[in-house]
N, C-alpha and C positions, 0 to 999 in steps of 0.2 A: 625915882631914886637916882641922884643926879652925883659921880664920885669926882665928879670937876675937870675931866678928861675932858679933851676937844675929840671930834669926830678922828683927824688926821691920828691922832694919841692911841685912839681904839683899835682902830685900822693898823697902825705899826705895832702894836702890843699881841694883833690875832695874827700878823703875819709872822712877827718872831715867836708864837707859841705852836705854829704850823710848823717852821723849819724845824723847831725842839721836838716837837711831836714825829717829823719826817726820820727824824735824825734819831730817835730811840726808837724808830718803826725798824731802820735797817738795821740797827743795831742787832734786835731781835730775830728779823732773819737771819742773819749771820750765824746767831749762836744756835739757831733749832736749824742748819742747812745740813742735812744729812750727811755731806761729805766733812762739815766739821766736828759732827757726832761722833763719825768715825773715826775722824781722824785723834779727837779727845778721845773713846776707846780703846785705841790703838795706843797711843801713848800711856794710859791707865795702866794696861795693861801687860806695856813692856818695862813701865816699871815696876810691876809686879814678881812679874819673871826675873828682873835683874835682880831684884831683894831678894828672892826665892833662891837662886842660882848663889849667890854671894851667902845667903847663911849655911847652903848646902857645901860651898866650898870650908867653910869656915869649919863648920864641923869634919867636914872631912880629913881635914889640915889637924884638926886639935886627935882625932883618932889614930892619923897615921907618926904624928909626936907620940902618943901616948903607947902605941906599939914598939916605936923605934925605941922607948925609953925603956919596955920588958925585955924586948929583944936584943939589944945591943946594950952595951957595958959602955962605963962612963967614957973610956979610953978609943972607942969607936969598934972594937972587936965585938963578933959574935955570941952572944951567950947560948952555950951548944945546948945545955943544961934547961934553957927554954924552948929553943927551937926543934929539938928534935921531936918532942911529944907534942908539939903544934901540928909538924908535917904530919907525924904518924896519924894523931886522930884528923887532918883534914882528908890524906889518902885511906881511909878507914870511910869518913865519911861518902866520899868522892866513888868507893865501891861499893857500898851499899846502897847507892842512889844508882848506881849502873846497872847493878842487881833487882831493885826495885821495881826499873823501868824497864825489863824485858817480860815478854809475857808469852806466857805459852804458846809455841808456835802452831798456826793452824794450818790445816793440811789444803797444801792449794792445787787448782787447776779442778779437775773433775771427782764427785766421790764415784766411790766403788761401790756393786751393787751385790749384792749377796745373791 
């Protein structure tokens, strides 16, 4: 089965499908070499954290507008009429969690023996 190629034709055809073949051999180490695995995890994953970080800011931003907007009057003054019973029930809360977290004290160093 004769495709009319001269010997020389065959012989240049297997050596430029050798270099193709070389040349997507290294390619592939490249992309499985451990330090560029990590290095693509590494970057996966700090753009993760930057998106993460960026909608955490984002909301944070829309909450603390949305505060400044109950708390403060159009003109940039205080609205006492909101803020006062915010402080009150947060140091209301802020005591009963102080209260909460003490616990009966236990009697230290040596017991006493009857």
């Amino acid at each position: 089965m004769s495709d009319g190629r001269t010997p020389a034709q065959i012989e240049a055809d297997i050596a430029r499908r050798r270099q193709d073949l070389a040349a997507t051999l290294d390619e592939i180490s490249l992309r499985v070499s451990p330090k560029n695995l990590v290095d693509e995890a590494r970057a996966r994953t700090k753009g993760a954290v930057d998106r993460t970080a960026g909608q955490a800011f984002v909301v944070a931003n829309r909450a603390v507008d949305s505060a400044r907007g109950v708390l403060v009057s159009p003109d940039g003054g205080p609205r006492m009429e909101r803020i006062v019973p915010v402080a009150v029930t947060l140091v209301a809360v802020a005591g009963l969690l102080a209260l909460g977290s003490r616990r009966p004290g236990k009697t230290r160093g040596r017991r006493r023996r009857r």
